[in-house]
C-alpha positions in Angstrom: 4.8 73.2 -163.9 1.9 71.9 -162.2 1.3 72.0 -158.3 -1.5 70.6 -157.1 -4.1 73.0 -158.9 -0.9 76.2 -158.7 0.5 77.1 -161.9 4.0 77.8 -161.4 6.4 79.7 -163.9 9.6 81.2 -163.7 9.4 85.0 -164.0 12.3 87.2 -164.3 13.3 89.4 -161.4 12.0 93.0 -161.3 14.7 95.8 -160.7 13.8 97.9 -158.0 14.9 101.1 -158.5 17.1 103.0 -156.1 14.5 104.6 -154.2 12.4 101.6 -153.7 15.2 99.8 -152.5 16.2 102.5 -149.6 12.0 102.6 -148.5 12.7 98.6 -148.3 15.1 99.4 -146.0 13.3 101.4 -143.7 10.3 99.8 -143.8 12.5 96.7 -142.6 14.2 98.9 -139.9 10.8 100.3 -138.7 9.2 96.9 -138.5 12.3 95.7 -136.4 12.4 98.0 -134.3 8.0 97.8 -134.0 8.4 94.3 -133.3 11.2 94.3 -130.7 9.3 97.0 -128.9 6.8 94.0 -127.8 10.0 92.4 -125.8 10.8 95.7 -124.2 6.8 96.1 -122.9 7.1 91.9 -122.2 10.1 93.0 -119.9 8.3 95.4 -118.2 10.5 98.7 -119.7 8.9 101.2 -122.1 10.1 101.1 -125.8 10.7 104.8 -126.1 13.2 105.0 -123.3 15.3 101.7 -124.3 15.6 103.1 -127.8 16.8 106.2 -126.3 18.9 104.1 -124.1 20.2 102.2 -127.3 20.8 105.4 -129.9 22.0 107.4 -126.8 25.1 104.9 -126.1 25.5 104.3 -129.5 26.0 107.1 -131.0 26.4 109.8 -128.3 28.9 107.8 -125.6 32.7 108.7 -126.3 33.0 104.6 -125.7 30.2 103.4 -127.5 30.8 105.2 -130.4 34.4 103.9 -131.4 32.6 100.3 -130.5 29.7 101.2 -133.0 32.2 102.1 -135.9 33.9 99.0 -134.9 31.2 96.3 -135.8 29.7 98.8 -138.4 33.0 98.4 -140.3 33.0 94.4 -139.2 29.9 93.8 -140.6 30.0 95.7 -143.8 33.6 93.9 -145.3 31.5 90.7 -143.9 28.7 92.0 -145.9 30.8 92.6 -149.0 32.6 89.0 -148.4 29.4 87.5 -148.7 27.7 89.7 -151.3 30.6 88.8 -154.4 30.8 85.4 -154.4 27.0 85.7 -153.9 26.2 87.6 -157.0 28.5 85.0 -158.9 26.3 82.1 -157.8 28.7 81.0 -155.1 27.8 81.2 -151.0 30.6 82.3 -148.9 30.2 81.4 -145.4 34.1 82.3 -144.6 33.8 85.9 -143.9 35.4 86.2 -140.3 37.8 83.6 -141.6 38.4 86.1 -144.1 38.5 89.2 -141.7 40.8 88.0 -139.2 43.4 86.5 -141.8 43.0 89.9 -143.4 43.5 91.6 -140.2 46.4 89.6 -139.5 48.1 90.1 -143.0 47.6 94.0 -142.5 49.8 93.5 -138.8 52.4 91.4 -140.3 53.1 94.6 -143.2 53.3 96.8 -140.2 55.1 94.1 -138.3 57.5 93.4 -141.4 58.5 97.3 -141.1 59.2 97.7 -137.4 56.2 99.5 -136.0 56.1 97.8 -133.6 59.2 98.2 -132.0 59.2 101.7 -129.8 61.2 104.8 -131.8 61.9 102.6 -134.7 62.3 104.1 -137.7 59.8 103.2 -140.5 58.1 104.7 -143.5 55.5 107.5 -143.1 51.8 105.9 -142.3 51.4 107.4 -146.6 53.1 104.5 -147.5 52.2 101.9 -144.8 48.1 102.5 -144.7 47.9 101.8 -148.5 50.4 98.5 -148.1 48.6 96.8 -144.8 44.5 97.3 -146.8 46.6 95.6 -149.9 48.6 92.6 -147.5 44.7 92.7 -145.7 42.9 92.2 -149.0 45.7 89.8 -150.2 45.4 87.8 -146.9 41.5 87.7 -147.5 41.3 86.5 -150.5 43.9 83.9 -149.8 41.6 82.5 -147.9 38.8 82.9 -150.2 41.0 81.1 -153.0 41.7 78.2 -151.1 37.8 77.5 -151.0 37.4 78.5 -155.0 40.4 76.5 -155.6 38.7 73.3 -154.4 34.8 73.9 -155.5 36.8 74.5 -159.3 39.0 71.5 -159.1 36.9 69.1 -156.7 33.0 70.6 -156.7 33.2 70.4 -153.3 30.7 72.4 -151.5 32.2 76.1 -150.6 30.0 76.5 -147.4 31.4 73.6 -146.0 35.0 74.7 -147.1 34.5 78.2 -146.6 32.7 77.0 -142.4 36.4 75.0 -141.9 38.1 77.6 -143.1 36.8 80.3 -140.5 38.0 77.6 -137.5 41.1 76.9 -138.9 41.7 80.9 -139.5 40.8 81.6 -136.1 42.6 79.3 -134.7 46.0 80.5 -136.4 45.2 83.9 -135.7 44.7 83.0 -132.4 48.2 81.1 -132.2 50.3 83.4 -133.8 49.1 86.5 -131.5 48.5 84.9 -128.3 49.5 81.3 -128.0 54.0 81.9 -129.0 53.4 82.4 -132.7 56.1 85.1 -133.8 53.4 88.1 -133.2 53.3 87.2 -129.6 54.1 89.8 -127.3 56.1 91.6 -130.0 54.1 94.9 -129.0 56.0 95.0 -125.7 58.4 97.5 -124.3 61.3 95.2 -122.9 
């Protein structure tokens, strides 16, 4: 194909090999963190101590640590949400819908076997830890299938779907923890 006086052709994808694809990665995270050191000198701070500011809290705080492995864990299943349908041609925009219906699913198992509820009796955490990742993953894809459901039957656009689908997930979540669905205040001593 013809562009102007550019020859264009399709050429097949080069593998990078596992090595090349960590350097990548470096080089990436170097060149972020070269750039963004322009906004700390713009602000008037020097680069070197706000990075040590940064890494110091995130990693070495007793509170920002738990917060670090919070959104570390947040963003990678988001990461792995998106990367699946991805590789199968298919862009998933749903992620958080995803999480928090997940995250939701994983409460109701715990929910569903009193743990809730103060001195209750209830299986050993074994059992329950493997069940609450299964009714999270189950929730999940739920959510996931409702948006493959209707690009298979319908063709209709999954990022569209799959962009609904986080608002409407949210905003069920949000009802049955905090707005009288049956997870509301169930935590409670009464």
């Amino acid at each position: 194909m013809r562009v102007g006086s550019y020859r264009l052709e399709l050429v097949k994808r080069t593998v990078l090999k596992p090595w090349q694809a960590l350097l990548n990665a470096v080089l990436a995270i170097l060149a972020a963190l070269f750039l963004f050191g322009f906004i700390f000198i713009l602000a008037g701070n020097s680069p070197v101590d706000a990075y040590r500011q940064i890494f110091d809290y995130a990693f070495f705080n007793e509170f920002g640590l738990p917060l670090t492995l919070n959104r570390f864990v947040f963003l990678l299943l988001c990461t792995y949400a998106f990367i699946i349908p991805f590789r199968a041609g298919l862009w998933n925009i749903g992620m958080t819908g995803q999480l928090y219906t997940g995250a939701l699913t994983a409460y109701a198992v715990f929910y569903a076997f009193g743990v809730n509820q103060l001195n209750a009796a209830h299986p050993p955490a074994i059992l329950l830890l493997p069940l609450a990742l299964l009714g999270a993953a189950v929730g999940g894809a739920l959510i996931g299938a409702i948006a493959g459901y209707l690009k298979g039957k319908y063709n209709t656009n999954e990022i569209v779907v799959t962009m609904m689908l986080n608002f409407m997930a949210y905003w069920f979540v949000s009802f049955m923890i905090k707005d009288g669905g049956i997870f509301y205040e169930c935590g409670r001593a009464r």
